[in-house]
C-alpha positions in Angstrom: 105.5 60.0 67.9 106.9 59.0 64.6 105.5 55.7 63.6 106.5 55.8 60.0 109.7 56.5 58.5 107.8 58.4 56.0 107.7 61.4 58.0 111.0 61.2 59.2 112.5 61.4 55.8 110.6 64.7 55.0 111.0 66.2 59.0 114.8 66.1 58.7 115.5 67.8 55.7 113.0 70.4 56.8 114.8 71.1 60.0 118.2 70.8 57.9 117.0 73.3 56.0 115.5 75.9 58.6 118.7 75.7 60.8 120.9 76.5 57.8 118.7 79.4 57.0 119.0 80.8 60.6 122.9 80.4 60.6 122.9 81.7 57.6 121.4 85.3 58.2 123.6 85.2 61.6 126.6 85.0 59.3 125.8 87.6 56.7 124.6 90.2 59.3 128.6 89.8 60.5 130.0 90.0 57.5 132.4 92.5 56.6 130.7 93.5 53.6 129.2 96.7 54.0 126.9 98.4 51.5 127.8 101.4 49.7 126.2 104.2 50.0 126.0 107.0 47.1 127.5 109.7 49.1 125.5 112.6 46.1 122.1 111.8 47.6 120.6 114.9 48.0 118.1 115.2 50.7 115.0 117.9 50.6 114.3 119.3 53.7 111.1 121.4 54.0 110.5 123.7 56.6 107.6 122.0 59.1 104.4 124.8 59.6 103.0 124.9 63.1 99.5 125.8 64.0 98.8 128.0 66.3 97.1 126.5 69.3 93.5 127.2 70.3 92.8 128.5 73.6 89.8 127.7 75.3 88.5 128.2 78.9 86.5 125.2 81.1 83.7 126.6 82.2 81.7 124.9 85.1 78.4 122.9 84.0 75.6 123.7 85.8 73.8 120.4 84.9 74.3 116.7 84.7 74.0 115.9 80.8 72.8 112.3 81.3 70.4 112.6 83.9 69.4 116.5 83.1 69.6 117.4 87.0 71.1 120.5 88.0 74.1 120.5 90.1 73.8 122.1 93.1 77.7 123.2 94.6 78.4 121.7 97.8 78.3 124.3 100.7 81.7 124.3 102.3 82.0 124.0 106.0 84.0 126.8 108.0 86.1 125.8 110.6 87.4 128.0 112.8 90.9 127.4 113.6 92.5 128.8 116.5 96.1 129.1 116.2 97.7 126.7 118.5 100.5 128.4 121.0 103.6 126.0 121.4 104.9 126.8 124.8 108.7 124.9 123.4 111.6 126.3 125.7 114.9 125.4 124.6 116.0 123.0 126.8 119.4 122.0 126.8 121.0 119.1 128.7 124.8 119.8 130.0 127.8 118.7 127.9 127.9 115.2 129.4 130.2 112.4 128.7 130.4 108.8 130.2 133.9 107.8 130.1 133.3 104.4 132.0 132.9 102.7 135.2 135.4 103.2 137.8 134.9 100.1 140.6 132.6 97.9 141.9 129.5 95.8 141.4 125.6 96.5 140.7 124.7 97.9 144.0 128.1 100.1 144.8 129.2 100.8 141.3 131.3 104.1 140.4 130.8 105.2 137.7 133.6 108.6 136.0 130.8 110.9 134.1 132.0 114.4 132.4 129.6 117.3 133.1 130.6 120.5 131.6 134.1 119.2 131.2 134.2 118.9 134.9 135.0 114.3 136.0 132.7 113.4 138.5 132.4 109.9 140.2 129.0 109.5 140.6 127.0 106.3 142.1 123.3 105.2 141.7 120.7 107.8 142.9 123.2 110.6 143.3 123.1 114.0 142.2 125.3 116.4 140.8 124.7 120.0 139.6 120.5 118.7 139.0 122.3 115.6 136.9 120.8 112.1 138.7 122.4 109.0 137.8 119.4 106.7 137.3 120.7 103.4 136.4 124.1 102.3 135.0 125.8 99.4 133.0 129.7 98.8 131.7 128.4 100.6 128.5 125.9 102.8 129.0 124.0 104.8 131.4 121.0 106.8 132.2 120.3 110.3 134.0 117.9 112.7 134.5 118.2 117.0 134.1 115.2 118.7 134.9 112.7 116.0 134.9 114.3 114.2 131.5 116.0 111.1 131.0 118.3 110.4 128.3 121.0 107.5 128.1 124.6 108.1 127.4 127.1 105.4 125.7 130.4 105.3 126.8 132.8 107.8 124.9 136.0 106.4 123.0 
């Protein structure tokens, strides 16, 4: 790099110098002395004019001005829609709560559900008021209304 002590004794002082010059302006923009300013400076204000606005209208070309072919508008396809009929009834499930299981293992479990505000101990397969029990775990478990299934958690 530097072979010659030449350069080294004109590289220093100009890296002396530029440091100092940086530190420099960092101090003086800290400084506390502010300038004054002549508080009788009048400032003219003129009033700025507006133009009023052109308005225009875009009217539709009716030919390419490169190529000098007429346009021809594309013809827009009619569909017929027929207005589809949503056969939605409100279907509403019974206030149902699972507030545990009860006694017993996979096969003969009881499980205490709420239906309507009504407790019901309820085992696999059975039905109550159109409300099958499906399947059923220490947390959660499934039945069916009217051909719907819908899992329950158990309720704290």
């Amino acid at each position: 790099m530097l072979k010659s002590k030449k350069s080294l004794y004109i590289l220093l002082p100009l890296v002396v110098f530029i440091w100092g010059a940086i530190i420099f302006q960092v101090l003086g923009a800290f400084s506390d002395d502010d300038p004054i300013f002549n508080e009788n400076t009048q400032i003219d204000v003129s009033e700025i004019t507006t133009k009023e606005r052109e308005v225009f209208t875009i009217e539709p070309l009716e030919r390419d001005p490169f190529l000098g072919t007429l346009y021809q508008p594309k013809k827009k396809k009619s569909k017929s829609t027929k207005p589809r009929v949503q056969k939605q009834t409100a279907f509403l499930w019974p206030n149902i709560q699972y507030k545990g299981l009860v006694s017993g293992n996979n096969n003969n479990a009881i499980y205490l559900i709420s239906i309507n505000g009504v407790d019901q101990l309820m085992k696999v397969k059975q039905t109550i008021d159109q409300v099958t029990l499906i399947k059923g775990a220490s947390s959660t478990i499934r039945l069916k209304y009217k051909g719907k299934t819908k899992n329950f958690t158990i309720a704290n």
